[in-house]
N, C-alpha and C positions, 0 to 999 in steps of 0.2 A: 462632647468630644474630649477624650484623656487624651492628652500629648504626654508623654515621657522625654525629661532631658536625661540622660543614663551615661556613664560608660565606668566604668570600675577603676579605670586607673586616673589615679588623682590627678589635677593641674592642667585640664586636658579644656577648662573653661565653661563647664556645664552651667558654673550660676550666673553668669556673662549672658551665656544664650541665651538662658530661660528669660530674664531680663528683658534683652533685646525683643523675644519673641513677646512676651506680654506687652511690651510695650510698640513693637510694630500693630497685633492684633487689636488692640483699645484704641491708640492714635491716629493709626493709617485706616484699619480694615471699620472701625467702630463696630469692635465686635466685645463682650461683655466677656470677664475674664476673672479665675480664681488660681492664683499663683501658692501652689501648696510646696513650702520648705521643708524637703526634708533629708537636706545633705548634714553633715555633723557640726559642721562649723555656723550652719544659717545665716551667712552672711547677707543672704537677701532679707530673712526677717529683721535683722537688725537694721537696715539701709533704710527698708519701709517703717521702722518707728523711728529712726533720728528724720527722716522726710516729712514724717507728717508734725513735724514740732513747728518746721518750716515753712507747710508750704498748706496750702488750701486741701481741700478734698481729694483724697486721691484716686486715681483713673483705672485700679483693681484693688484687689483685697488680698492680701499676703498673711498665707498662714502655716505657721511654724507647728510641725509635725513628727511624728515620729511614724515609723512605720506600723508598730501595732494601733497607732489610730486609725489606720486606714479603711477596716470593715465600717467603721461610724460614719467615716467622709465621705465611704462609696455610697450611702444611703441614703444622704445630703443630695452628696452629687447628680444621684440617678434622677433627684428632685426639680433639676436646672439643665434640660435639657437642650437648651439653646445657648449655654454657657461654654466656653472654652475652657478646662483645666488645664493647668500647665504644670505636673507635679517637676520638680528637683531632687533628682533619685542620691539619696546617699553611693559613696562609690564604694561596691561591694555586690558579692554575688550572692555571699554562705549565709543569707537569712531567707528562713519559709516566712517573716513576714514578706520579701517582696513576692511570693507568687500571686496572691490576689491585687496586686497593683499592676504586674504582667500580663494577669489573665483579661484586666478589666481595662485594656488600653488600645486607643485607638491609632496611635501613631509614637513610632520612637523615632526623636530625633538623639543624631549619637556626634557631640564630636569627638576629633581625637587630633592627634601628631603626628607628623611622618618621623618617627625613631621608634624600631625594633620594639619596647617593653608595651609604650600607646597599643599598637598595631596589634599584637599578640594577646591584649587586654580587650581591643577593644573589637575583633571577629570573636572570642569566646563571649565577651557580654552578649554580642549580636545573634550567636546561635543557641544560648541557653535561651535568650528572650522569643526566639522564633521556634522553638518547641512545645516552648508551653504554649503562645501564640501564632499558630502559624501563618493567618493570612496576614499580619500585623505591616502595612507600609516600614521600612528602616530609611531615612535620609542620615550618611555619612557627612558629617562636616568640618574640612579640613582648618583644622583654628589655628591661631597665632604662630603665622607661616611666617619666619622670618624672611626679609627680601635678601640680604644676603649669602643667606648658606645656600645650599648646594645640596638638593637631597637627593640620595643617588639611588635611593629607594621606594622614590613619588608613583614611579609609573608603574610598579608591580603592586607598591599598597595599594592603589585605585585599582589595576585589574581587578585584585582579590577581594574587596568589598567591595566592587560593582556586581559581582555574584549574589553578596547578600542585600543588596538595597541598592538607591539611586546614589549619586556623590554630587553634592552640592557645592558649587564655585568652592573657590579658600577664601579664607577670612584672613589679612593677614594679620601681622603682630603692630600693634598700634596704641603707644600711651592711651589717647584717645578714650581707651576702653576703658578704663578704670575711671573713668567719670560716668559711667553711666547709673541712673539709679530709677528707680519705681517712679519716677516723675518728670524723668527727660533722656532723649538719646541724642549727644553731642553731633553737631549737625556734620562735622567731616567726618564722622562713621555714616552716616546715611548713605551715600553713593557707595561704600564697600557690601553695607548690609543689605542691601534693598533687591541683587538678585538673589541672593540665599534664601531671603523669605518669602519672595515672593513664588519659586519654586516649594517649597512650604506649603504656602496658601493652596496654590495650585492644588497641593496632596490631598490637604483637607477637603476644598473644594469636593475633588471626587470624592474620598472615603465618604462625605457626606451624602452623595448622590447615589454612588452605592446603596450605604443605608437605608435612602429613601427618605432623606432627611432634609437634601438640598432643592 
């Protein structure tokens, strides 16, 4: 199973989720998992080598990638069937390397921001990826919602990307976050995260039954 974290426009918290989700999938779900990095900055690969100085065996494998690796890791990958990938899509649309990481994916999870530039970035990532893909699951995920602004814009973003996929609870904005790492999820994010993924699970769930796999 490919899951895709994606959305093109930066800050929107894509290596946050992919995190959260590898690590709800190995801890909660005990399901076997390959965390492939390959946003620009890598901050997840870095996290997973200062972690593992520290800490015992770790509970996935994180690998720092670029996108023309990706025909090698697809042939790996196709090798570990029962495996969950979790790639961390660089934020960008303008490379034909991502077509074969589009083509060969089983699930985009996309977050994004309720302000104008997220919104406009992130229905164009979701419709170039559902062309080349069309049956492809999309879950929208509204991230680092501040509790006191005021978005006067929440309830038409949701119309318009409930056309292209599901919309999953908000996430809201929470220090909290930035302790998270390849080896632990700070236990007052749990009660935030735990319906976002599990509607998640749920996706997989089917796409797998679908496939004929579940």
């Amino acid at each position: 199973m490919n899951i895709l974290i994606g959305n093109q426009k930066g800050g929107c918290g894509k290596s946050t989720i992919a995190l959260l989700l590898a690590n709800f999938l190995t801890l909660v779900k005990h399901q076997k998992v390959t965390l492939i990095d390959m946003d620009y900055q890598q901050s997840i690969a870095q996290k997973f080598e200062k972690a593992k100085v520290l800490e015992n065996k770790p509970p996935y494998d994180v690998v720092a990638a670029q996108l023309a690796h990706y025909p090698v890791l697809q042939s790996a990958i196709m090798q570990t069937p029962n495996e969950a990938v979790i790639i961390d899509l660089p934020g960008k649309l303008d490379d034909d390397g991502l077509l074969p990481v589009f083509g060969s994916a089983d699930l985009l999870i996309c977050p994004f921001s309720y302000d104008e530039f997220s919104f406009d970035s992130t229905v164009l990532f979701a419709i170039v990826l559902r062309k080349l893909n069309p049956e492809i699951p999309i879950i929208f995920i509204p991230n680092r919602v501040k509790a006191n602004v005021r978005y006067e814009t929440m309830q038409e973003v949701n119309k318009q990307l409930s056309k292209l996929g599901d919309l999953a609870p908000l996430i809201p904005d929470r220090i909290d976050f930035q302790r998270v790492t390849t080896f632990m999820t700070p236990l007052p994010v749990l009660p935030v995260i735990i319906p976002v993924f599990d509607q998640i699970y749920h996706t997989i769930e089917q796409k797998l039954s679908v496939n004929g796999n579940g």
